[in-house]
C-alpha positions, 0 to 999 in steps of 0.5 A: 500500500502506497503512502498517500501523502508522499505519492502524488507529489513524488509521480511528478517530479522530474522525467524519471519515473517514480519507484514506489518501494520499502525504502520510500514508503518507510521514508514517507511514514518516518517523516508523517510521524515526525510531524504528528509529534512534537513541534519541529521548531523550538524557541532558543534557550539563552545560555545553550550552544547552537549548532549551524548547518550551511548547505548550497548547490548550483541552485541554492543555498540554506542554512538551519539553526539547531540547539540542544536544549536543557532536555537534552533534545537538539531542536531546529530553532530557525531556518533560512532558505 
């Protein structure tokens, strides 16, 4: 069984036909499970160390701001793209 959240928007991307097997369909429900829970952004905490992570290519660039907070979860607290 298909993911239907991801299917749609997977069939048209690109020229390559799209492939629907077990790595994609774990891929898709890892990341509806992810956002079904806790919130993906959190506000800084003062006093923590942050942690940047740049990326770029030949048609972007981007970076994501992250935090291990004082429950000793790293969360994103802000991203650019």
């Amino acid at each position: 069984m298909g993911c239907h959240y991801c299917e749609p928007q997977l069939n048209d991307m690109g020229t390559v036909p799209f492939q629907l097997n077990a790595k994609v369909e774990n891929d898709c429900k890892m990341l509806n499970d992810t956002i079904g829970k806790d919130p993906m952004m959190a506000l800084h905490e003062e006093g923590d160390v942050y942690a940047l992570h740049p990326e770029s290519s030949n048609s972007g660039v981007g970076v994501v701001i992250s935090q291990k907070q004082q429950d000793r979860e790293t969360r994103v607290i802000a991203f650019w793209s």
